[in-house]
Backbone bond lengths (Angstrom), bond angles and torsions (degrees), N, CA, C in turn:
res aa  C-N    CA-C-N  psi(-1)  N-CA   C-N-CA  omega(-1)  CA-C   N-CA-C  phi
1 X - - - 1.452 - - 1.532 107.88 -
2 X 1.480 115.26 148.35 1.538 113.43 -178.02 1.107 74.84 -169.29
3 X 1.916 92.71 153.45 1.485 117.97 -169.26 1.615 140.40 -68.69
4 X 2.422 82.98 9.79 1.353 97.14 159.42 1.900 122.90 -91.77
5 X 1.637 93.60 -12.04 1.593 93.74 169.63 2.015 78.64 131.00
6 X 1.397 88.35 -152.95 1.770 94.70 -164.80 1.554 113.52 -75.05
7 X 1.215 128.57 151.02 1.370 122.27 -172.10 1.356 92.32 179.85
8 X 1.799 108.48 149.05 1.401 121.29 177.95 1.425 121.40 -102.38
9 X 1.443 133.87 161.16 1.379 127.48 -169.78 1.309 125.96 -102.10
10 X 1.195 132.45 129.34 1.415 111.92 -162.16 1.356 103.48 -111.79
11 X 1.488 114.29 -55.05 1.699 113.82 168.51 1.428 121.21 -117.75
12 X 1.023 148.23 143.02 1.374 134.04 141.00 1.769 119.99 -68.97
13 X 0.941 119.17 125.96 1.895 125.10 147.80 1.623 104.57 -82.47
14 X 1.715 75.25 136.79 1.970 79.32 174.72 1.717 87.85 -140.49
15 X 1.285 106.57 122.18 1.864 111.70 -178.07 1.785 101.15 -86.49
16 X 1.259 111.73 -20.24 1.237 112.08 177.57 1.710 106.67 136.97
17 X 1.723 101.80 -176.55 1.479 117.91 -170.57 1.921 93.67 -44.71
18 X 1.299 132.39 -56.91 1.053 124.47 -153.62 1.825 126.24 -57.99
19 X 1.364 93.40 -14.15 1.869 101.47 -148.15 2.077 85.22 -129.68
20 X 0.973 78.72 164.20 1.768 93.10 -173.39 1.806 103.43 -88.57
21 X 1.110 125.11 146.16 1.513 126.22 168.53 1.468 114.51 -49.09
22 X 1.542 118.35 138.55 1.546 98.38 168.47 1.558 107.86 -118.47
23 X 1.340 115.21 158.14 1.473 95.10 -169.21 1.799 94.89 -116.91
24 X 0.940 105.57 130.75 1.955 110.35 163.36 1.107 104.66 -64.42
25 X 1.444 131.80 119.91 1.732 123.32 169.97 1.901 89.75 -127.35
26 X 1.331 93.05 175.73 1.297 114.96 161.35 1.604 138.54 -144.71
27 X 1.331 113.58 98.97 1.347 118.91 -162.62 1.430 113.68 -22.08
28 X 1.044 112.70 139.69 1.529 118.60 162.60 1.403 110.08 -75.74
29 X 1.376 136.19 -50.36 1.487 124.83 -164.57 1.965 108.09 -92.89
30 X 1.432 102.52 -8.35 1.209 98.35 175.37 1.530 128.98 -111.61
31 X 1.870 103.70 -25.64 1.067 127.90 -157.64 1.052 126.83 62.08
32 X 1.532 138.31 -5.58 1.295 132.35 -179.94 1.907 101.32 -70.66
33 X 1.443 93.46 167.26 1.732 129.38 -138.05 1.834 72.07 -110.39
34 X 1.639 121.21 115.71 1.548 115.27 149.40 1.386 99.62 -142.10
35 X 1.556 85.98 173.49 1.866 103.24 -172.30 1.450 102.93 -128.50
36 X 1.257 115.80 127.14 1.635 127.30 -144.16 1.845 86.18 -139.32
37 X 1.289 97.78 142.54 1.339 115.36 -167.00 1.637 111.40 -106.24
38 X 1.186 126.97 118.66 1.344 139.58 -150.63 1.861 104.03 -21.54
39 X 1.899 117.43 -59.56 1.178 107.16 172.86 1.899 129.16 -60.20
40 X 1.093 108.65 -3.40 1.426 121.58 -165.93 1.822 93.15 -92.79
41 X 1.364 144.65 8.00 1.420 147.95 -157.89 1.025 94.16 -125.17
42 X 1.343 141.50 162.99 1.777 168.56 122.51 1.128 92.19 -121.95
43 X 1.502 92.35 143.87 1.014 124.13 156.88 1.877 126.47 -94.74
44 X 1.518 122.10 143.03 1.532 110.66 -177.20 1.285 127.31 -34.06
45 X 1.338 125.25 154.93 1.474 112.59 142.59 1.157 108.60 -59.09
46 X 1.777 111.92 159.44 0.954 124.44 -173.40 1.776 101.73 -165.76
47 X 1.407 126.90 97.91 1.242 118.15 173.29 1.576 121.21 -76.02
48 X 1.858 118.12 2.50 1.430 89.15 -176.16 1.466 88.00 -86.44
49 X 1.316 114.02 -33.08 2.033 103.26 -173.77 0.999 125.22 -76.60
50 X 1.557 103.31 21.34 1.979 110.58 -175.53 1.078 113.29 42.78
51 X 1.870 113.00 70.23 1.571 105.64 149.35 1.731 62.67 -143.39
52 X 1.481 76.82 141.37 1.725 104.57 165.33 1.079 124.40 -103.04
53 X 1.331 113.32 -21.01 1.586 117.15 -150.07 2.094 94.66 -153.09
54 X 1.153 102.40 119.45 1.639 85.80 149.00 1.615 122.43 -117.65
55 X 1.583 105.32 -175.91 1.177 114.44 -160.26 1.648 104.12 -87.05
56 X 1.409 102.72 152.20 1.394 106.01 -178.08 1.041 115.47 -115.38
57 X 1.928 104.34 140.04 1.663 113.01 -158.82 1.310 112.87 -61.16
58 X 1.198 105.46 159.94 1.773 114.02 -176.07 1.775 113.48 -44.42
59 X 0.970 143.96 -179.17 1.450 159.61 171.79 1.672 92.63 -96.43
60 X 1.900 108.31 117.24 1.639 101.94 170.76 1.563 132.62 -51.85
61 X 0.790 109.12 125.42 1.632 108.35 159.87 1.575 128.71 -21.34
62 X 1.311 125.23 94.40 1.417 109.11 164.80 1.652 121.20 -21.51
63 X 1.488 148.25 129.59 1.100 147.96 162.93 1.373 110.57 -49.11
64 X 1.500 103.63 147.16 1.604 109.98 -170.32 1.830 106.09 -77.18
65 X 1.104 117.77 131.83 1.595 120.75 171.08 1.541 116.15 -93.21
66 X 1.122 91.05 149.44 1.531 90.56 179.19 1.253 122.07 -77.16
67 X 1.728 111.30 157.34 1.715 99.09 -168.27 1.194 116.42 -96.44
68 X 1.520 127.23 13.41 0.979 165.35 150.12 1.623 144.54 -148.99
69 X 1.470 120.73 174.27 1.325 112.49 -177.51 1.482 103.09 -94.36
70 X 1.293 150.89 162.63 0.914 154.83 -148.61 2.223 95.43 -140.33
């Protein structure tokens, strides 16, 4: 799961200890190709590995406004 909806994984990049995993997925209902940053992933439910339930992604960010008009 990613906060575009369901999608499968094809690779992970890992740059190392410093930076979070990113995973390459590809939407299922759209097919487009994104790169999702280790907290941006769930994984399925799944009752034989006892998770029933996962967590749901944050609420987006209001867009940044400008601090003036230009």
């Amino acid at each position: 799961m990613t906060p575009k909806g369901e999608a499968l994984a094809h690779f992970v990049i890992d740059y190392g200890p410093e930076f979070d995993l990113l995973w390459v997925c590809f939407q299922d209902e759209t097919g487009e190709c994104w790169t999702w940053s280790n907290p941006d992933v769930r994984g399925p439910k799944n009752t034989t590995m006892h998770r029933p339930n996962i967590s749901p992604f944050p609420a987006a960010a209001a867009p940044a406004k400008p601090m003036r008009q230009v």
